[in-house]
CHARMM-style PDB file with segment names, atoms N, HN, CA, C and O in Angstrom:
ATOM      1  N   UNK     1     -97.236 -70.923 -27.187  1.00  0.00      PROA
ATOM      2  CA  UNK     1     -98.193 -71.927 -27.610  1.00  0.00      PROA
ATOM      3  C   UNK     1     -99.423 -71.909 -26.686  1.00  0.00      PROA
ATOM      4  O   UNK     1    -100.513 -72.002 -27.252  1.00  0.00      PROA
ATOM      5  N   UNK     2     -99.406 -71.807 -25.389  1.00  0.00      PROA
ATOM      6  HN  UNK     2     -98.521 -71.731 -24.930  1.00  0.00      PROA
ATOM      7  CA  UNK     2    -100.669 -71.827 -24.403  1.00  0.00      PROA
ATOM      8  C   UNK     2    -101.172 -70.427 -24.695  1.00  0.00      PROA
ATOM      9  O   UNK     2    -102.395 -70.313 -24.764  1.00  0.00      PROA
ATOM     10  N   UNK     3    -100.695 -69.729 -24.813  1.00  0.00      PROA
ATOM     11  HN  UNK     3     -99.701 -69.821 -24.757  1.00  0.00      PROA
ATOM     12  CA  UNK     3    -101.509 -68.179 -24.956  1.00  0.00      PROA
ATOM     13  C   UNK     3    -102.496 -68.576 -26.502  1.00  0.00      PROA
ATOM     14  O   UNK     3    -103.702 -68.419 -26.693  1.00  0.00      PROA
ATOM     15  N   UNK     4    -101.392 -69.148 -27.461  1.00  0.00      PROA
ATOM     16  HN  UNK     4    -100.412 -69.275 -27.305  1.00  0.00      PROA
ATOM     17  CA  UNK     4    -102.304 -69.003 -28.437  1.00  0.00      PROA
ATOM     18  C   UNK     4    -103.540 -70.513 -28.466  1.00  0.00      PROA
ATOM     19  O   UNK     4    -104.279 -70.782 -29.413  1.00  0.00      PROA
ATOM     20  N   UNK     5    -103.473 -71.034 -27.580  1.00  0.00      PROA
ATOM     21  HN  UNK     5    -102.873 -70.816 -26.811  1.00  0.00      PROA
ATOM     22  CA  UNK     5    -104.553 -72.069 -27.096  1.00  0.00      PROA
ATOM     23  C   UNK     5    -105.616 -71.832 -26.636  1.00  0.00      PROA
ATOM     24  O   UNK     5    -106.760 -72.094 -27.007  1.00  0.00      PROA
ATOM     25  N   UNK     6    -105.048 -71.111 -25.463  1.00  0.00      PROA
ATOM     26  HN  UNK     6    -104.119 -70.898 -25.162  1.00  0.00      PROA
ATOM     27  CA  UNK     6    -105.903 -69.745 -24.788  1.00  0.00      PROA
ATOM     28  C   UNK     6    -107.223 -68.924 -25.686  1.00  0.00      PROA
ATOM     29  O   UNK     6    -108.365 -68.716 -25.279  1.00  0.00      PROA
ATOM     30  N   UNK     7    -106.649 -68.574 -26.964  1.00  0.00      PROA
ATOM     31  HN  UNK     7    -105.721 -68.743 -27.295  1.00  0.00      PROA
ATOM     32  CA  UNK     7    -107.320 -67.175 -27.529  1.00  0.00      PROA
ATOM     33  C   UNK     7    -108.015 -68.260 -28.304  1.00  0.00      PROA
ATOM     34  O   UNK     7    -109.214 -68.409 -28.069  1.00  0.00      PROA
ATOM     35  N   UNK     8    -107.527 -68.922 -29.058  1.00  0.00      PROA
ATOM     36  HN  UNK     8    -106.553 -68.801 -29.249  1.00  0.00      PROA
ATOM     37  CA  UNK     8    -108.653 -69.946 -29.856  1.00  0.00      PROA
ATOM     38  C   UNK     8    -109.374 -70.854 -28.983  1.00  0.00      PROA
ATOM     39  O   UNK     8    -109.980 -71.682 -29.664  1.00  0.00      PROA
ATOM     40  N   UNK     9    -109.517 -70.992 -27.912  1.00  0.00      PROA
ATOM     41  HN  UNK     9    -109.024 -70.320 -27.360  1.00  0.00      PROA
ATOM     42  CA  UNK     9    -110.912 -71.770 -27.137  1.00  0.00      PROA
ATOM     43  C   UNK     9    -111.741 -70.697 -27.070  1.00  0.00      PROA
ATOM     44  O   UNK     9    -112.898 -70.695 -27.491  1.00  0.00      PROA
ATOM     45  N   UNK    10    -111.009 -69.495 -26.389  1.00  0.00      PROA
ATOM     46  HN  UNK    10    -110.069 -69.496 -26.047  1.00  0.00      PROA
ATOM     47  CA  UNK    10    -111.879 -68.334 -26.621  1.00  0.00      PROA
ATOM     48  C   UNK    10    -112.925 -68.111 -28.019  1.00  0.00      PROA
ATOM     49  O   UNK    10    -114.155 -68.134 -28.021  1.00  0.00      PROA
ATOM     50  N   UNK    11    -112.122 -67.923 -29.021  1.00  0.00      PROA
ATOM     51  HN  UNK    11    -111.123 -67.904 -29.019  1.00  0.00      PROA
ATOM     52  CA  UNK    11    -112.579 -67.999 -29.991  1.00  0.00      PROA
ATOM     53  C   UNK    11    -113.826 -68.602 -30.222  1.00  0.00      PROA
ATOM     54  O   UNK    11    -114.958 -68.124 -30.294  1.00  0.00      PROA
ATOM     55  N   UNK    12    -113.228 -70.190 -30.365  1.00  0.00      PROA
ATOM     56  HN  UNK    12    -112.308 -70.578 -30.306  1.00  0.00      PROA
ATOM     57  CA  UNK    12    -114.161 -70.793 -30.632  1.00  0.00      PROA
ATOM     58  C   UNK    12    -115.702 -70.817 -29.556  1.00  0.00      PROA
ATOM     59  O   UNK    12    -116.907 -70.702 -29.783  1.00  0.00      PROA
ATOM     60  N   UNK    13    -115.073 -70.977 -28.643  1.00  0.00      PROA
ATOM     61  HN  UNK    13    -114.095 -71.071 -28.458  1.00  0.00      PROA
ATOM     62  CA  UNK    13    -116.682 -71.244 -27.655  1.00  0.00      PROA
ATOM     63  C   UNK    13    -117.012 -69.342 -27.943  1.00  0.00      PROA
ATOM     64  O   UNK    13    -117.544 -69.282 -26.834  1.00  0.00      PROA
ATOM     65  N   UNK    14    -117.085 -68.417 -28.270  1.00  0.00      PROA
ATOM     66  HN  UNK    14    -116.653 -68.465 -29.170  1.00  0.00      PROA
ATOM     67  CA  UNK    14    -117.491 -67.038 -28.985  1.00  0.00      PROA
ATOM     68  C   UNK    14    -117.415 -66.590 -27.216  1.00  0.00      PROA
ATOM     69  O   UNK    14    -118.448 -66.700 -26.556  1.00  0.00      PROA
ATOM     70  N   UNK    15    -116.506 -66.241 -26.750  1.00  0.00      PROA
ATOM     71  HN  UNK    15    -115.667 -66.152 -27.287  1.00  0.00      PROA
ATOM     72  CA  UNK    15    -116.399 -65.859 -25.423  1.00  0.00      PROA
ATOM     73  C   UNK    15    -116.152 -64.247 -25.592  1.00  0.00      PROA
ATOM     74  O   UNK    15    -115.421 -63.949 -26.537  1.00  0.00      PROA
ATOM     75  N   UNK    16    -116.685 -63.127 -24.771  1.00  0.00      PROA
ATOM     76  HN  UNK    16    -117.279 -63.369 -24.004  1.00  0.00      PROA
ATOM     77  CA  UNK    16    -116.812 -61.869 -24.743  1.00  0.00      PROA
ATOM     78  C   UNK    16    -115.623 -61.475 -24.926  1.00  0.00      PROA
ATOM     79  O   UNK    16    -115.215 -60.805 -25.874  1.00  0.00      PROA
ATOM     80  N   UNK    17    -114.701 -62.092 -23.543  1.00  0.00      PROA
ATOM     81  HN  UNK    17    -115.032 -62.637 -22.772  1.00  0.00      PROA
ATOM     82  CA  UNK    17    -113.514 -61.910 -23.359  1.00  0.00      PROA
ATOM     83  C   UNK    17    -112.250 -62.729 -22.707  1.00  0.00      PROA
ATOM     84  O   UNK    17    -112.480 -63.727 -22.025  1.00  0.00      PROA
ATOM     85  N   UNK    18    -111.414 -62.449 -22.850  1.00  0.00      PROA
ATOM     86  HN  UNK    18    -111.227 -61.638 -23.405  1.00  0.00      PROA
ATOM     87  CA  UNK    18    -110.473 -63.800 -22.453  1.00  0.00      PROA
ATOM     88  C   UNK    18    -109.515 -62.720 -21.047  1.00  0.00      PROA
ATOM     89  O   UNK    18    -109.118 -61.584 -21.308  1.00  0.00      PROA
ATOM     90  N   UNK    19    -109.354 -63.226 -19.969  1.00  0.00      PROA
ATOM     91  HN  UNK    19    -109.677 -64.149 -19.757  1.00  0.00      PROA
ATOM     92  CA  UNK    19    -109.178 -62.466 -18.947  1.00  0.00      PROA
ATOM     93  C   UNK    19    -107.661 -62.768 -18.593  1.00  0.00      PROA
ATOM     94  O   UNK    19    -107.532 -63.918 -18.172  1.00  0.00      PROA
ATOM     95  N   UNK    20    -106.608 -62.124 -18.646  1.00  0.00      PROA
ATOM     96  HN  UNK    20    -106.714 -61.190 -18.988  1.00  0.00      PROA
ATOM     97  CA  UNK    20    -105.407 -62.494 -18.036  1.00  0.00      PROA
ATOM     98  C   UNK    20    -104.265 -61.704 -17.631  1.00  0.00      PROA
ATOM     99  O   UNK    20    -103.856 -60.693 -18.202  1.00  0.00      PROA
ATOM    100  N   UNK    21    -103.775 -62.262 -16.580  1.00  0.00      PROA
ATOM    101  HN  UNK    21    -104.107 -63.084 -16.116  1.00  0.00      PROA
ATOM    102  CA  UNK    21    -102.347 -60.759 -16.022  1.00  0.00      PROA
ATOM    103  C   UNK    21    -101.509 -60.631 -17.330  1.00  0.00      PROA
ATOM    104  O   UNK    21    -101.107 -59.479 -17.488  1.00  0.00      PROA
ATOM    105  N   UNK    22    -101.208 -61.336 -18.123  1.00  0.00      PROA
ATOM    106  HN  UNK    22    -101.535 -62.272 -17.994  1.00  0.00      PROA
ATOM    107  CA  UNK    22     -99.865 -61.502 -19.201  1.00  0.00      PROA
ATOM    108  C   UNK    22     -99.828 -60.927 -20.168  1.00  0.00      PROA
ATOM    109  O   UNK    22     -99.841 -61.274 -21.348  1.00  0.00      PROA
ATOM    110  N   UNK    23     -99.748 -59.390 -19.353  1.00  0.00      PROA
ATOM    111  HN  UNK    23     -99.738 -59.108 -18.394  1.00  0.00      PROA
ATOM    112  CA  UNK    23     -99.301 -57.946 -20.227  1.00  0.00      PROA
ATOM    113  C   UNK    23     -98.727 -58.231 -21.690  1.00  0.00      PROA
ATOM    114  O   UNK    23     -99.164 -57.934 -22.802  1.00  0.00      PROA
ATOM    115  N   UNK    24     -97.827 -58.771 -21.363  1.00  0.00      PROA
ATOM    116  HN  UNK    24     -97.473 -59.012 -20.459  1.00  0.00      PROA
ATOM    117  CA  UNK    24     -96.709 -58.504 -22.425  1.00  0.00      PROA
ATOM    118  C   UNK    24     -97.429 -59.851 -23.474  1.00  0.00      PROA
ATOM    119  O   UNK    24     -97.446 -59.432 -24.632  1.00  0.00      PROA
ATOM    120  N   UNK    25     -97.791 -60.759 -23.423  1.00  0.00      PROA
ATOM    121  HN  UNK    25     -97.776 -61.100 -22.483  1.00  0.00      PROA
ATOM    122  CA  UNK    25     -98.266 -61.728 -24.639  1.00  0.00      PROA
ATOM    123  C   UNK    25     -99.679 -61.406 -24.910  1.00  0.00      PROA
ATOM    124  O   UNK    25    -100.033 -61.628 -26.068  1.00  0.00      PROA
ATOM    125  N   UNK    26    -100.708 -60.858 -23.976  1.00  0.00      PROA
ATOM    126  HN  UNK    26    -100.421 -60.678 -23.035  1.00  0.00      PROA
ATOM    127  CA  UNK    26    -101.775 -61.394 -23.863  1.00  0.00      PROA
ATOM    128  C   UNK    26    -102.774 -59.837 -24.088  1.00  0.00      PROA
ATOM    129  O   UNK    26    -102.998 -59.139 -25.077  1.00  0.00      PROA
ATOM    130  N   UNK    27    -103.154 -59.763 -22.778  1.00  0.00      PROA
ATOM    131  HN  UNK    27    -102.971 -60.330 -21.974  1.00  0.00      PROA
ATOM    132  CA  UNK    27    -103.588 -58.207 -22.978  1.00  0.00      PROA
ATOM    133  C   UNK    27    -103.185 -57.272 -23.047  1.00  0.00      PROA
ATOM    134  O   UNK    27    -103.308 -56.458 -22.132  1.00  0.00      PROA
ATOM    135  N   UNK    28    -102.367 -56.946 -24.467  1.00  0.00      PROA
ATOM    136  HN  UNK    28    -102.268 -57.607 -25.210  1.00  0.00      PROA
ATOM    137  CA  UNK    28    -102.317 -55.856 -24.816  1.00  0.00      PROA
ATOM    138  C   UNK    28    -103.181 -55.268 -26.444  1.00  0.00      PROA
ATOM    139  O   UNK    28    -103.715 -56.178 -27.078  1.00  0.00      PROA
ATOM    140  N   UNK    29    -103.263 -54.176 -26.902  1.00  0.00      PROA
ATOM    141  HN  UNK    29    -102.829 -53.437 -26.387  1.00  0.00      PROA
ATOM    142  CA  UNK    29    -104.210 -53.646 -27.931  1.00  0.00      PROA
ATOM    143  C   UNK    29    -103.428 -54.615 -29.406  1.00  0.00      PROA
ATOM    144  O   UNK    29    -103.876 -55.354 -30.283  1.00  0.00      PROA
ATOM    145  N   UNK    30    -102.359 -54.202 -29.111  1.00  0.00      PROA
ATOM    146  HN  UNK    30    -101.995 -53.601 -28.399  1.00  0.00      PROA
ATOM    147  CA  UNK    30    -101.915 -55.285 -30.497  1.00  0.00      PROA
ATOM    148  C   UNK    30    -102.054 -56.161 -30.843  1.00  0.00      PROA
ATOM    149  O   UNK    30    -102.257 -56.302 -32.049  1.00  0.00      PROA
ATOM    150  N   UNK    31    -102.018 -57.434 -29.830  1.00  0.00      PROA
ATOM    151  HN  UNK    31    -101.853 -57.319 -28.850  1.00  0.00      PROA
ATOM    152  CA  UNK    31    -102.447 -58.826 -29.731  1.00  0.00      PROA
ATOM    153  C   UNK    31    -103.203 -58.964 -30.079  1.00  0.00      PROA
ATOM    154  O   UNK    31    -103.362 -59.756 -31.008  1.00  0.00      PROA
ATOM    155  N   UNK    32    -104.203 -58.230 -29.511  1.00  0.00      PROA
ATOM    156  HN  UNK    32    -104.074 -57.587 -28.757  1.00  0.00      PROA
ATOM    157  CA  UNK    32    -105.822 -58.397 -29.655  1.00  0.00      PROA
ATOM    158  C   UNK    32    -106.441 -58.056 -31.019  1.00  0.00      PROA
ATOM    159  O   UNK    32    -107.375 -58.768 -31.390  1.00  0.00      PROA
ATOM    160  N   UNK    33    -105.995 -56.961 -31.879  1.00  0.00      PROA
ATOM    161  HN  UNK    33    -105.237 -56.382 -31.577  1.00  0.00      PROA
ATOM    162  CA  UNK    33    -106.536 -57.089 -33.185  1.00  0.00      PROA
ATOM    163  C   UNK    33    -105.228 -57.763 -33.996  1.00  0.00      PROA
ATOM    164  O   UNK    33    -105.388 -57.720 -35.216  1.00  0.00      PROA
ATOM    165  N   UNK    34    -104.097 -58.313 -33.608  1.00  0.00      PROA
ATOM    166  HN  UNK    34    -103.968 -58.348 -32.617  1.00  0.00      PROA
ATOM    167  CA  UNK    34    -103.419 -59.372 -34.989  1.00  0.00      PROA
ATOM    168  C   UNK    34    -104.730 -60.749 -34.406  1.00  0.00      PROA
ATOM    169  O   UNK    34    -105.498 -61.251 -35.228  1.00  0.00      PROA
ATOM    170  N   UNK    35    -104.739 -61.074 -33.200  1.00  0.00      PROA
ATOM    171  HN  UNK    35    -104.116 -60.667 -32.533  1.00  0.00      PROA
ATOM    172  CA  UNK    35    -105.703 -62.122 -33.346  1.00  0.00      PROA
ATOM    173  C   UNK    35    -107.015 -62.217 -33.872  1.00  0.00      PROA
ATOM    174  O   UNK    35    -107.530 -63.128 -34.519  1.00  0.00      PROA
ATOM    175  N   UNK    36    -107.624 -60.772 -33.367  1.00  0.00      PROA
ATOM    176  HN  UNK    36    -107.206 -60.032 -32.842  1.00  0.00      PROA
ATOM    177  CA  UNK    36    -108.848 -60.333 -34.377  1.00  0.00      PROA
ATOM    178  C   UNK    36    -108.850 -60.675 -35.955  1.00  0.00      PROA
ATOM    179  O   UNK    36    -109.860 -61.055 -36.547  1.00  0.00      PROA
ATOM    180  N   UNK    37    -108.222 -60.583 -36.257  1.00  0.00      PROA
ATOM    181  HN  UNK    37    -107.401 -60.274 -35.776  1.00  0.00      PROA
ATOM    182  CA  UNK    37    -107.635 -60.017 -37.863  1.00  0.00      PROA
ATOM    183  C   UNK    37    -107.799 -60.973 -38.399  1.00  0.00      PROA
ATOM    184  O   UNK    37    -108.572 -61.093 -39.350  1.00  0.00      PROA
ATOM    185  N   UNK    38    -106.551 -62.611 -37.523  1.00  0.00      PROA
ATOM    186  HN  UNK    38    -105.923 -62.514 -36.751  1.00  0.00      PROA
ATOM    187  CA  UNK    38    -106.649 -63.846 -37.412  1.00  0.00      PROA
ATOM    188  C   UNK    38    -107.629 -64.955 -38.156  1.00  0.00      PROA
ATOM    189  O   UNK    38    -107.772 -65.724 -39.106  1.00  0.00      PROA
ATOM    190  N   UNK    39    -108.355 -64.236 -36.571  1.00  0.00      PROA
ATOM    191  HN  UNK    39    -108.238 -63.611 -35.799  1.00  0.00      PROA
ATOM    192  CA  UNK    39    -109.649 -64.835 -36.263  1.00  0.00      PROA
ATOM    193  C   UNK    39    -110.831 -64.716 -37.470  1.00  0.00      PROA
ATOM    194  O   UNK    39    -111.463 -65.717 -37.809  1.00  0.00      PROA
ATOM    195  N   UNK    40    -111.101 -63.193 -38.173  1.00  0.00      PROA
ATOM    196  HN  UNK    40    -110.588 -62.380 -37.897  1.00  0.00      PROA
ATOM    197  CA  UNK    40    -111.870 -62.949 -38.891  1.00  0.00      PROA
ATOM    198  C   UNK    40    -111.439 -64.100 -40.039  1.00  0.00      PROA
ATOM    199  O   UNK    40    -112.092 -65.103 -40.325  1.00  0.00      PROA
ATOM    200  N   UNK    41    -109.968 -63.613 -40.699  1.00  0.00      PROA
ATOM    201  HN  UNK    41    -109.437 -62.799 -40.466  1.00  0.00      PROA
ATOM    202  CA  UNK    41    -109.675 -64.456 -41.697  1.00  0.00      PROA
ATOM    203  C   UNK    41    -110.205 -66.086 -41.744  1.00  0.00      PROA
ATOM    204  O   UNK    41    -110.657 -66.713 -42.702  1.00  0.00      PROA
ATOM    205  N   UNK    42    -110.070 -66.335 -40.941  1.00  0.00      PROA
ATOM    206  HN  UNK    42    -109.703 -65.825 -40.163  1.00  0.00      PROA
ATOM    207  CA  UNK    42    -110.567 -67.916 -40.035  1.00  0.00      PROA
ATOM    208  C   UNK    42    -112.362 -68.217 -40.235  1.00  0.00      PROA
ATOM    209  O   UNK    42    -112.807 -69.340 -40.470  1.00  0.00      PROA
ATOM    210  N   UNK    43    -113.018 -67.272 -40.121  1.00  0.00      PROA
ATOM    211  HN  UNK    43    -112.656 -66.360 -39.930  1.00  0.00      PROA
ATOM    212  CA  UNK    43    -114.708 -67.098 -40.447  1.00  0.00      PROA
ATOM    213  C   UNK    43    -115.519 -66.725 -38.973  1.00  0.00      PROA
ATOM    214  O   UNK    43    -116.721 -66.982 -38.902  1.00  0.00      PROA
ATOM    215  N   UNK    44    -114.740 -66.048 -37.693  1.00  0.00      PROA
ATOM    216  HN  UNK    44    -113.764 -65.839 -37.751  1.00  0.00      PROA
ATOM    217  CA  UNK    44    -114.710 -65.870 -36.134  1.00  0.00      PROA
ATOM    218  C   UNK    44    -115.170 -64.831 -36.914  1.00  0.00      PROA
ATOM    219  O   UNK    44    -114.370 -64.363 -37.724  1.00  0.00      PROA
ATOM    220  N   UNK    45    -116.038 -64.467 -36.866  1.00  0.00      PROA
ATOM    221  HN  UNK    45    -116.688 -64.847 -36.208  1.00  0.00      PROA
ATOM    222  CA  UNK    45    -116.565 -62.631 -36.693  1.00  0.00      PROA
ATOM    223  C   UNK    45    -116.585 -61.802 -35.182  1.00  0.00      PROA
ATOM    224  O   UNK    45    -116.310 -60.605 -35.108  1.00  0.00      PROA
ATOM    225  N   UNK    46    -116.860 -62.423 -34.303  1.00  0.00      PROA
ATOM    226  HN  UNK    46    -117.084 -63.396 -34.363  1.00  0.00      PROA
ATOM    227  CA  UNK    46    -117.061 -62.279 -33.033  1.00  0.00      PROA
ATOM    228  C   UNK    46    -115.753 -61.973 -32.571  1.00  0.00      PROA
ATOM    229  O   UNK    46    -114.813 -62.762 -32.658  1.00  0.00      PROA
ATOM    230  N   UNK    47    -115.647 -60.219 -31.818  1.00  0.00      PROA
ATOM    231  HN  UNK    47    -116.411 -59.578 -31.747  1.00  0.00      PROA
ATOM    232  CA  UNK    47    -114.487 -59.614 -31.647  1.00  0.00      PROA
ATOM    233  C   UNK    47    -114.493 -60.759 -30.027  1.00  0.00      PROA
ATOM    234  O   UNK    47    -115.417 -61.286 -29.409  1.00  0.00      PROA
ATOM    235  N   UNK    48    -112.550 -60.752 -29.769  1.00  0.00      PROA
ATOM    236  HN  UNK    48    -111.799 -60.323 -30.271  1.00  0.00      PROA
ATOM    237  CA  UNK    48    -112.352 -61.351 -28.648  1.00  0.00      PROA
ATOM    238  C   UNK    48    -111.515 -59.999 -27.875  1.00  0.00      PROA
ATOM    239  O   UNK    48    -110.485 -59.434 -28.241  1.00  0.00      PROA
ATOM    240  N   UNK    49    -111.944 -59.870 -27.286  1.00  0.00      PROA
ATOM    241  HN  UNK    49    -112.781 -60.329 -26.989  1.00  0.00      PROA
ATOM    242  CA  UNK    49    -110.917 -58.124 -25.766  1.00  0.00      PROA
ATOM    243  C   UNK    49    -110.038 -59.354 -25.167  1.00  0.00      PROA
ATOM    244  O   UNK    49    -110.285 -60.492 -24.766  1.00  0.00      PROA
ATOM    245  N   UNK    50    -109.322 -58.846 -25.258  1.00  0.00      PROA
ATOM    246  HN  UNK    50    -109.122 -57.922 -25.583  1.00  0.00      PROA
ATOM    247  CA  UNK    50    -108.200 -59.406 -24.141  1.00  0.00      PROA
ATOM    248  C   UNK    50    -108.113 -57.934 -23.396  1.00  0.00      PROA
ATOM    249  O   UNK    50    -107.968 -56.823 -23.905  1.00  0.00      PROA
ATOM    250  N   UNK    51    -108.244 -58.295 -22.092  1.00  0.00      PROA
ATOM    251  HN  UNK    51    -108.362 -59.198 -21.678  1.00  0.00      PROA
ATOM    252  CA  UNK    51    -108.045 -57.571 -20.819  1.00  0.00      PROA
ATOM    253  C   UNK    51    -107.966 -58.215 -19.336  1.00  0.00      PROA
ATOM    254  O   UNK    51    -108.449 -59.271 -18.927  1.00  0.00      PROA
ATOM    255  N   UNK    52    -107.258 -57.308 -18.714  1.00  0.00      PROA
ATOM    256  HN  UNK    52    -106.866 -56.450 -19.046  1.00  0.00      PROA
ATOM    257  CA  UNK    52    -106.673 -57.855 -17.509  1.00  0.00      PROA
ATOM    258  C   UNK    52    -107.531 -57.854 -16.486  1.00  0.00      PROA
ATOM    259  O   UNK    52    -108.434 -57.026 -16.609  1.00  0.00      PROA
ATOM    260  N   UNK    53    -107.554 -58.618 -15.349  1.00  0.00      PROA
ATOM    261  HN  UNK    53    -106.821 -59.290 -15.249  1.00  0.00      PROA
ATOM    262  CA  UNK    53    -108.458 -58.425 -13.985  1.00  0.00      PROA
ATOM    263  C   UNK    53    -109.161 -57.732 -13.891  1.00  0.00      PROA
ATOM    264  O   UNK    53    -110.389 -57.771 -13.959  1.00  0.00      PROA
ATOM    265  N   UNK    54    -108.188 -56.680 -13.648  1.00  0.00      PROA
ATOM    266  HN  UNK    54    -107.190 -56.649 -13.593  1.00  0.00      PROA
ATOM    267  CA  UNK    54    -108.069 -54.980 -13.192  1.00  0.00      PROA
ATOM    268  C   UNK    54    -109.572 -54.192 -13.863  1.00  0.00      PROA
ATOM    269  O   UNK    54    -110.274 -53.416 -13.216  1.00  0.00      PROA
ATOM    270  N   UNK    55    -109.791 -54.564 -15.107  1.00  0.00      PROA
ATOM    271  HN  UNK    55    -109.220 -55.195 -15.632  1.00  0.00      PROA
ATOM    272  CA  UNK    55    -110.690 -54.218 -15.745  1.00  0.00      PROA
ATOM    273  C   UNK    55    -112.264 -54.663 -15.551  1.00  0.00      PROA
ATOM    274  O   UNK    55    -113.232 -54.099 -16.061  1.00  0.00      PROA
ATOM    275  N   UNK    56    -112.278 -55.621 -14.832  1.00  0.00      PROA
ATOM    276  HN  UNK    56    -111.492 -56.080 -14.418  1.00  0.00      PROA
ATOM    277  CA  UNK    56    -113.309 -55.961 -15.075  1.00  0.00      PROA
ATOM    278  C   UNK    56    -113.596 -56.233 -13.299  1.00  0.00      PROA
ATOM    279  O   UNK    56    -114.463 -57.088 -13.119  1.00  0.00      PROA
ATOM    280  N   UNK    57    -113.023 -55.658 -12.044  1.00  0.00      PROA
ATOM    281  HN  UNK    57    -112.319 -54.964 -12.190  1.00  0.00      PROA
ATOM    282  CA  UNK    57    -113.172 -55.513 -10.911  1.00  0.00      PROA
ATOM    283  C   UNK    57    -113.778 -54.354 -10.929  1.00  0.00      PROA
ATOM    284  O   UNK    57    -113.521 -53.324 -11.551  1.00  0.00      PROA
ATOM    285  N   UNK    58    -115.241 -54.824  -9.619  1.00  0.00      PROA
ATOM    286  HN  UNK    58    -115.450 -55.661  -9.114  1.00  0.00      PROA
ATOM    287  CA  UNK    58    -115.508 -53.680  -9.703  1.00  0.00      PROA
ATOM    288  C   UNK    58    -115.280 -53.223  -7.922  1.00  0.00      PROA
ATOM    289  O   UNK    58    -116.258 -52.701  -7.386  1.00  0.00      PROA
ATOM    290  N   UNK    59    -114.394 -53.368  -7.326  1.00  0.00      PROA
ATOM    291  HN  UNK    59    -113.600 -53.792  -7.762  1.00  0.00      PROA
ATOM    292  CA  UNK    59    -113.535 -53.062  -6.364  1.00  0.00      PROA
ATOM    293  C   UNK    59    -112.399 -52.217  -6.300  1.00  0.00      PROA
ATOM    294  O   UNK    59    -111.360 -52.760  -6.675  1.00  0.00      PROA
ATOM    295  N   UNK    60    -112.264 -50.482  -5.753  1.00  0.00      PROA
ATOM    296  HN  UNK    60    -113.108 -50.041  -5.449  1.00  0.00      PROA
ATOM    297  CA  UNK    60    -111.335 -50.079  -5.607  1.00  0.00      PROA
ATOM    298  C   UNK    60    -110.447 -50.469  -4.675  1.00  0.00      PROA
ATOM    299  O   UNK    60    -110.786 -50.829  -3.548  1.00  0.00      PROA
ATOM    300  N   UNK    61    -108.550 -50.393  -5.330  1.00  0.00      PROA
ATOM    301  HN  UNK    61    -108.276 -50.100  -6.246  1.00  0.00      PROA
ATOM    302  CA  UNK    61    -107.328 -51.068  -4.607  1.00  0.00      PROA
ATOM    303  C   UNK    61    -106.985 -49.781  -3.531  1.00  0.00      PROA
ATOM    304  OT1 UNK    61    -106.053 -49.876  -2.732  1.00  0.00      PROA
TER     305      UNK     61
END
């Protein structure tokens, strides 16, 4: 339920991207276009990326 709370604030406020560690619910490629898909059906045209930290640091570990 919070993940999918998560992706629809996203949504709605038309946010680039929604940023989070939670591989397995959150950022992964599947999630991201069933919510796309979702979202379009809904009248959201505006793609949402789910991706992790990692991605968007621009600091090597």
């Amino acid at each position: 339920m919070e993940d999918a709370i998560h992706a629809a604030v996203a949504t709605v406020y038309e946010m680039d991207a929604l940023i989070s560690w939670n591989l397995k619910h959150l950022s992964n490629f599947r999630k991201m276009e069933m919510i796309n898909g979702i979202n379009m059906k809904q009248g959201y045209f505006k793609r949402l990326e789910l991706i992790t930290p990692m991605e968007v640091c621009d600091e090597e570990i």
